[in-house]
N, C-alpha and C positions, 0 to 999 in steps of 0.2 A: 723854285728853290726847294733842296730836299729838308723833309719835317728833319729838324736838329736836335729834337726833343724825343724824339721816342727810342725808348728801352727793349731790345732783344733781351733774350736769355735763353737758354737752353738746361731742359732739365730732363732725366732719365729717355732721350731721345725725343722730347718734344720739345717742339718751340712756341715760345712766350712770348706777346708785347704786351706791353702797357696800355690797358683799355684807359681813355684820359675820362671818358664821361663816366665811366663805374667806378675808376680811383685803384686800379687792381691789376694783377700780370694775369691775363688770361691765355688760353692754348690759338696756337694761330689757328691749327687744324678744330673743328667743332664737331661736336657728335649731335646727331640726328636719333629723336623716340618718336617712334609713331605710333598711333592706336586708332582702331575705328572698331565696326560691328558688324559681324554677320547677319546682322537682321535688317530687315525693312525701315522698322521704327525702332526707337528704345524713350524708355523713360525714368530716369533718375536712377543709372545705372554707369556702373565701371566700365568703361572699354575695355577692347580686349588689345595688347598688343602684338605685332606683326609675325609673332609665331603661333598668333590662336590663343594665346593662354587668356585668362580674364586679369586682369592687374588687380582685382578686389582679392583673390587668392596669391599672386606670384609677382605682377610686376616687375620692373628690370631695373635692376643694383648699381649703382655704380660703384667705379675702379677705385676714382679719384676722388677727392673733393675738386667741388664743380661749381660755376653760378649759370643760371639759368638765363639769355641772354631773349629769349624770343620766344613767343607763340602763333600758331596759328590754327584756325580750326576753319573746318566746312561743312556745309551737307548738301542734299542734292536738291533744295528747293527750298525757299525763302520761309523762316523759320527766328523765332526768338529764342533763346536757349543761353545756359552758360557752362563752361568748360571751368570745374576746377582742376588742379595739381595736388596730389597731396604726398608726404613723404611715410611710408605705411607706418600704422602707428600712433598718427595724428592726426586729431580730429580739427587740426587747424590749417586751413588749404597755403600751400608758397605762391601759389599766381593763383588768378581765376582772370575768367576772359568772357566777357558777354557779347554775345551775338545778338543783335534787336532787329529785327523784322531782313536778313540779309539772308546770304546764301555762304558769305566770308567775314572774317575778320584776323583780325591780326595786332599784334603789338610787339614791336622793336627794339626795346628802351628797358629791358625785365634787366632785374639785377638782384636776383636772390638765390643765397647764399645754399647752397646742401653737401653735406659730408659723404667724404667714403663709405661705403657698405650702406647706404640709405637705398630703400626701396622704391622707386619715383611710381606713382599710382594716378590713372585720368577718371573723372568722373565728370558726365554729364548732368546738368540738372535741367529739369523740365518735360516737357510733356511730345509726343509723339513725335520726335526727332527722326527726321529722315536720311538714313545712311550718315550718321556726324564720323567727323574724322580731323585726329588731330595731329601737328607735327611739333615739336619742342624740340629747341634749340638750345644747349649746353656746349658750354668751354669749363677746359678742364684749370682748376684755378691754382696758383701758388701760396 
């Protein structure tokens, strides 16, 4: 039997449902950030993302206001470490993601809030991270 309960919507060319476990019309379509490192190792430092730049200088702006739906992070060999999120400007992280003795981790369930023209910024924290790389999952929200 089809869900009777869910909300389309259409706005400046995108489409919208109703996410029921965040309480909010998010974009069907999702944007993808990614960031990792040119180096071997790093330690308690900003990735860079996918066009080289470092996200501690430039990071990537959003369009929209957006909520953050998902994280994931890796490196290339079993490692404890944590990945925070931050919005440039603040010293107070929107996700952080800890990795403990793995090579992955991941969380599905993110539901935080960040506005148009905010600068999304990845930083690692810990000690001799191997190749870390992260991907973060954003819908654009109403």
């Amino acid at each position: 039997m089809p869900n009777t309960d869910m909300r389309l919507t259409s706005r400046d060319g995108i489409l919208y449902a109703y996410d029921i476990s965040r309480n909010k019309l998010l974009s069907v379509p999702k944007l993808y950030l990614r960031a990792g490192t040119h180096r071997r190792t790093v330690s308690n430092e900003y990735l860079r993302v996918e066009d080289g730049q470092p996200t501690m200088s430039v990071g990537d702006m959003l369009l929209r206001d957006a909520t953050i739906t998902a994280l994931s992070i890796n490196c290339e060999t079993a490692s404890s470490w944590t990945l925070k999120i931050f919005k440039k400007g603040s010293h107070t992280p929107l996700v952080t993601l800890a990795m403990v003795s793995n090579t992955i981790a991941s969380n599905q369930t993110l539901n935080a809030d960040v506005s148009a023209g905010s600068v999304i910024q990845f930083k690692v924290e810990g000690v001799h991270i191997p190749f870390p790389r992260a991907m973060l999952e954003l819908a654009w929200r109403i």
